[in-house]
N, C-alpha and C positions, 0 to 999 in steps of 0.2 A: 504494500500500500504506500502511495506517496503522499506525503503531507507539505501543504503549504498555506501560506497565513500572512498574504502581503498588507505590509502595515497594519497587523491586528485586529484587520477588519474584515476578512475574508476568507473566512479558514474553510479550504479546498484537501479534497482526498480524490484518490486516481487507485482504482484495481488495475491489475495488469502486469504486462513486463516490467522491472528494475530497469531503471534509466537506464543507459549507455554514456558515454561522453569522452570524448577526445581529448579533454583537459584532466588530470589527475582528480580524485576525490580526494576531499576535505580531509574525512576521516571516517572516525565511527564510535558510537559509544552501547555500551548496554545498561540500559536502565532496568528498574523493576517496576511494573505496574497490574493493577488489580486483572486486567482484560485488554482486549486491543484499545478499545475506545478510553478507555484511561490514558493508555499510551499514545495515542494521538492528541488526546489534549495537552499531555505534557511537552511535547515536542512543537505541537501549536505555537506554544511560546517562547522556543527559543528563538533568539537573534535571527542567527539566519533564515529562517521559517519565515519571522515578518519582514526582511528586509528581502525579499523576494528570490531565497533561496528553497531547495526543496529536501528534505529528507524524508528518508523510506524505513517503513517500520515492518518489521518481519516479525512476525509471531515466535 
């Protein structure tokens, strides 16, 4: 699932394939959360999320 959330106003989710990209990834982190939907809110809020970045959360 990919999560985005430009300027905290618009929080977008996408099923499907994992991005691709020709420019290196950021990174990665693992968190813990109750369910998915827990997990995308949490990530909702991070920076890059609302500054019109996108991160992907795998179950």
């Amino acid at each position: 699932m990919q999560v985005r959330n430009p300027e905290a106003r618009d929080l977008q989710t996408r099923d499907g394939p994992f991005m691709s990209s020709a420019l290196p990834i950021a990174g990665f982190a693992i968190i813990e959360a109750a369910d998915l939907a827990a997990a995308i809110e949490k990530v909702s809020q991070v920076p890059c999320a609302v500054a019109h970045g996108a991160f992907e959360v795998w179950p």
